[in-house]
N, C-alpha and C positions, 0 to 999 in steps of 0.2 A: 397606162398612167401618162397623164399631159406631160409635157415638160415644164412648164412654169408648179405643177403639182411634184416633181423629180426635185427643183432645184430648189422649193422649201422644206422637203425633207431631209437634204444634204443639210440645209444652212441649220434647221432642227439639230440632224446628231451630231455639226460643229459644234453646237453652244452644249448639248448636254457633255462631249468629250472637255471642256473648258471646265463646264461645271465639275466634275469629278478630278479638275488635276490632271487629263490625260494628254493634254495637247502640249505636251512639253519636255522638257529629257529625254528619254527615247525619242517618241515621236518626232522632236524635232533635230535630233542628227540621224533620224532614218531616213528623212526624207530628203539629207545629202549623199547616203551612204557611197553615189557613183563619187561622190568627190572626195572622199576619203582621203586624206593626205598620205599615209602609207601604214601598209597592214603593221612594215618590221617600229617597231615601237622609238627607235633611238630616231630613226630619219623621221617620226611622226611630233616627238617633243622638240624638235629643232624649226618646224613647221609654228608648231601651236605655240609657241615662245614669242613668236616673233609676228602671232598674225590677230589681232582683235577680233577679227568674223570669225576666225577658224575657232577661238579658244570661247566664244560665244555659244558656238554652233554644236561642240564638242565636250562643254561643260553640262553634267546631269544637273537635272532638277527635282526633288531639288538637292542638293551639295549639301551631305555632311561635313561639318566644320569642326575641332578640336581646336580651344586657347586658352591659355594659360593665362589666368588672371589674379589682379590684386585683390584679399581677402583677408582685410586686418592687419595681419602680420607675418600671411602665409603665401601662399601660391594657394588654386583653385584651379580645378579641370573643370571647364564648360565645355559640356555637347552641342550643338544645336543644329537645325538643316537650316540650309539657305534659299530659298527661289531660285536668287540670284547671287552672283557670286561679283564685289567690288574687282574690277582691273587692273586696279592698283595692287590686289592681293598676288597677281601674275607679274609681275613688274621684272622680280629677281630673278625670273628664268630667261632674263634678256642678255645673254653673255654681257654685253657692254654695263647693265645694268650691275647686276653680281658684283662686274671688276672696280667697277664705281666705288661699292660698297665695301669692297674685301670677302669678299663671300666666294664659295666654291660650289658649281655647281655637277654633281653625280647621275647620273641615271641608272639605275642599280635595276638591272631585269630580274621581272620579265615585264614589272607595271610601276614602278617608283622612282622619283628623281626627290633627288635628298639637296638642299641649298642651304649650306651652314659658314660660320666662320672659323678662325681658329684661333678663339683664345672663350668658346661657350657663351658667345654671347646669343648668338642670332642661328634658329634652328628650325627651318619648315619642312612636311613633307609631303608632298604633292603625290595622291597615289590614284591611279586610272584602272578602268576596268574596260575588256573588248567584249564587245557584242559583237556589231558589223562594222564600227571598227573600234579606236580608242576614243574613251570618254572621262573626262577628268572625274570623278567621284567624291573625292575628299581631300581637306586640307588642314593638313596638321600644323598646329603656330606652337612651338614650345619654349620661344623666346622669354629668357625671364626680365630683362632689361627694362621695361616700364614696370613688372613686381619688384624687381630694388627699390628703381625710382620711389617708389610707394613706399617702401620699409625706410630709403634715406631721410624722410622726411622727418621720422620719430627715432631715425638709432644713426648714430656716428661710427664709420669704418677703420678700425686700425689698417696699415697696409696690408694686402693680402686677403682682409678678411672679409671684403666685399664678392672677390673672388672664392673663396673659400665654401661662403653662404651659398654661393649659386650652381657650385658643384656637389653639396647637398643636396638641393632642392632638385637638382638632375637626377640624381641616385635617387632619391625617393619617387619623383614625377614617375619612373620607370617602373612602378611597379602600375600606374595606370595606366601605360600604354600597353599595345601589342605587341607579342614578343620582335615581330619584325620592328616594330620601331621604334623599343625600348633599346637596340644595339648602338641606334642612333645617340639616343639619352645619355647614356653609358659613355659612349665617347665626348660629348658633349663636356659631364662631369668631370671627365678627368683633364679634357681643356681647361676648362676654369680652375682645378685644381694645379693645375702647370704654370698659369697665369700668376694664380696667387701666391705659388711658391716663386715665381717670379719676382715679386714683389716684394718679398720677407719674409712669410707667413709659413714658420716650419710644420702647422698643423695640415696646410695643405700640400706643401710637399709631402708628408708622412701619407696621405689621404691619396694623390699621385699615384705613391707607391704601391699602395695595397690594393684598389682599383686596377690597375695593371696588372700584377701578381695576381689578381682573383682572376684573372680571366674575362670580366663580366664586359673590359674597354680593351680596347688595342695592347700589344704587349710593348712594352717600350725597350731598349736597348740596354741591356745590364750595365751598363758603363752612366745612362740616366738613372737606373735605380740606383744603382750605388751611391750616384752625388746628391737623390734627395732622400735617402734615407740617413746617410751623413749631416745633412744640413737637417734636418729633423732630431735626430740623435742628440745635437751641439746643445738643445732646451727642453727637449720630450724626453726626460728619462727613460721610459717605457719601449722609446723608439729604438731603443739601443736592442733591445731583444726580439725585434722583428731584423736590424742591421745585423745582428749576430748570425741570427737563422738562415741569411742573406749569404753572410761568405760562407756556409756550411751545402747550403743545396745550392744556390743560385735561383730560386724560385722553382725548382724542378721536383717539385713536390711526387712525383710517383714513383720518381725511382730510387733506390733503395742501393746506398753508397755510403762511404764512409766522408767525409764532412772535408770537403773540397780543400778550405784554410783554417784551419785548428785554431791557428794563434791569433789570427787576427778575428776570430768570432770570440776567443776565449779575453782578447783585450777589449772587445764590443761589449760583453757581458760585466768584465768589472770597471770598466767606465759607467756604463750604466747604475749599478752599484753604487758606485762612488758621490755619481748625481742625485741619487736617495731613492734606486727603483727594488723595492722591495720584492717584487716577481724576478728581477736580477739576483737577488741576494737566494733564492729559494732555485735557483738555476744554476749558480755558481755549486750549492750545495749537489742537488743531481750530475754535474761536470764530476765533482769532485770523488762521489759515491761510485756510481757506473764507470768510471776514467774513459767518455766518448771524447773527450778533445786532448786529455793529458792523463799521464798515471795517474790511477785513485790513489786518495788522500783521505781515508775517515776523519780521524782527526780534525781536520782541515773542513769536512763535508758538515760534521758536528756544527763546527764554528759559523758556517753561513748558515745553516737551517737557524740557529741559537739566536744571530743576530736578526733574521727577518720574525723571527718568533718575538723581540726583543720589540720590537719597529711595530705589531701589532698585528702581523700575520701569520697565521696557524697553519703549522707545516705539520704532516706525517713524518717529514723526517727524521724528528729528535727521537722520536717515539723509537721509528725503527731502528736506526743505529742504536738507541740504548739496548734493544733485545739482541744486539748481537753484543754487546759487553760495550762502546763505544760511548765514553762520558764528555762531557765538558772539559775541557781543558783551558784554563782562561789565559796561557802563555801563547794561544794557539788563535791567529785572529784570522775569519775569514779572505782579509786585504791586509794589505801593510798596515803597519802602524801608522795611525796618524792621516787614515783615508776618510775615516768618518768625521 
């Protein structure tokens, strides 16, 4: 074979490798692999943060991309790949860049650096794959902050309730991501939930609370649950009976013990009550039957089932207490007189 017949063959299976897509992402950080900025992954994203050829050189092609867009009135998960990947979308992995912004950034091994703020507003996650060595693969934007923008337009925010919105929309978004980066979401939600209770909004402190409690976001410090399920309690009827469950377990749901502070769940439950939570009143009655926070009282057990029954809610209880002899007594009121 000539040589000028050699070097139109090469230049041939260049352009069919072009044609097929192949002359790019691999290809092209194999053919630095001696320059590798370093195999251990944490010295390799302090590298690629901070160097435009490297994060060029180093980024697949093409880039799976995830972001969360405006869609009426919702949020929206877009997939799509990218060729090319904007520089601008590397920005935040610039320490200096982040601290600008308020943002934090993590490298969570053994392939992912997570760059978020703290209070759910601003949430990407950068996650790499090794061949010969690390290559960026994909970029998650879960940011909902231009989806508000988009819903402020046609709805007005009480305080709190903009934050509120967005810690939903985290809790939900998570079920479309992977479970790796739905923990991110998770925590994410219950920022903006802390935010908004922040703000006023006892729906998201209540929201805080039980997010935390579930397990699903970081757990928070019994001494914060207690102050937002209190401030929750103050306007959410209802909140009073997760507040009660609160001083009785402490959120320690598996273990199996007699109810930490009796009185102060047992005064959480008829506050509640009192504020017109008819799950309180149907609660007060089981306290009162079983005696788990104070001596049983039928009598007394009658009168709370009688009154949530009264209120529109259908209890087994009257029912059972009548089979054991246990009537109405109308001198016999589930709260003081004069609580309704």
């Amino acid at each position: 074979m000539t040589a000028n017949k050699h070097i139109r063959l090469v230049k041939w299976y260049s352009i069919v490798l072009l044609t097929l897509g192949m002359h790019s992402g691999a290809f092209a950080s194999s053919s630095i692999d001696a320059q590798c900025p370093s195999e251990d992954f944490e010295a390799f994203v302090e590298v690629f943060a901070s160097q435009p050829e490297i994060q060029t050189a180093f980024t697949d092609s093409p880039v799976q991309e995830i972001r969360v867009v405006f869609d009426g009135d919702k949020p929206k998960v877009v997939k799509r790949k990218l060729k090319t990947l904007d520089p601008a979308e590397l920005s935040v992995l610039i320490p200096e860049k982040a601290a600008e912004l308020n943002l934090t950034i993590k490298v969570e091994l053994p392939d992912k650096v997570i760059v978020r703020d703290g209070v759910g507003g601003f949430l990407k996650i950068f996650a790499f794959k090794h061949t010969n060595c690390w290559v960026l693969s994909s970029v998650e934007d879960w940011s909902l902050e231009n989806v508000l923008e988009g819903v402020a337009r046609t709805e007005s925010f009480t305080p709190g309730e903009r934050e509120l919105k967005k810690g939903v929309w985290f809790d939900r978004l998570a079920n479309h991501a992977s479970p790796e980066s739905g923990v991110y979401l998770y925590a994410s939600a219950l920022d903006s939930y802390l935010a908004g209770a922040q703000n006023g909004s006892p729906r998201a402190a209540l929201s805080a609370a039980g997010i935390s409690l579930s397990g699903q976001a970081p757990r928070l410090d019994n001494t914060k649950i207690l102050d937002l399920l209190m401030m929750a309690s103050k306007s959410i009827p209802d909140a009073g009976l997760t507040l009660a469950d609160f001083y009785c377990d402490e959120g320690e749901y598996d273990d199996e013990h007699a109810c930490i502070n009796p009185q102060l769940s047992m005064t959480a439950l008829e506050d509640a009550a009192r504020k017109g939570s008819n799950i309180a009143l149907t609660r007060l009655g089981e306290v009162y039957e079983t005696g788990t926070l104070q001596p049983a009282d039928l009598p007394r057990a009658m009168a709370c089932y009688q009154e949530a029954k009264k209120n529109g809610l259908e209890s087994r209880g009257v029912a059972r207490l009548a089979d054991q002899g246990v009537f109405a007594n109308n001198s016999i009121q589930c709260l003081k007189a004069g609580s309704f």
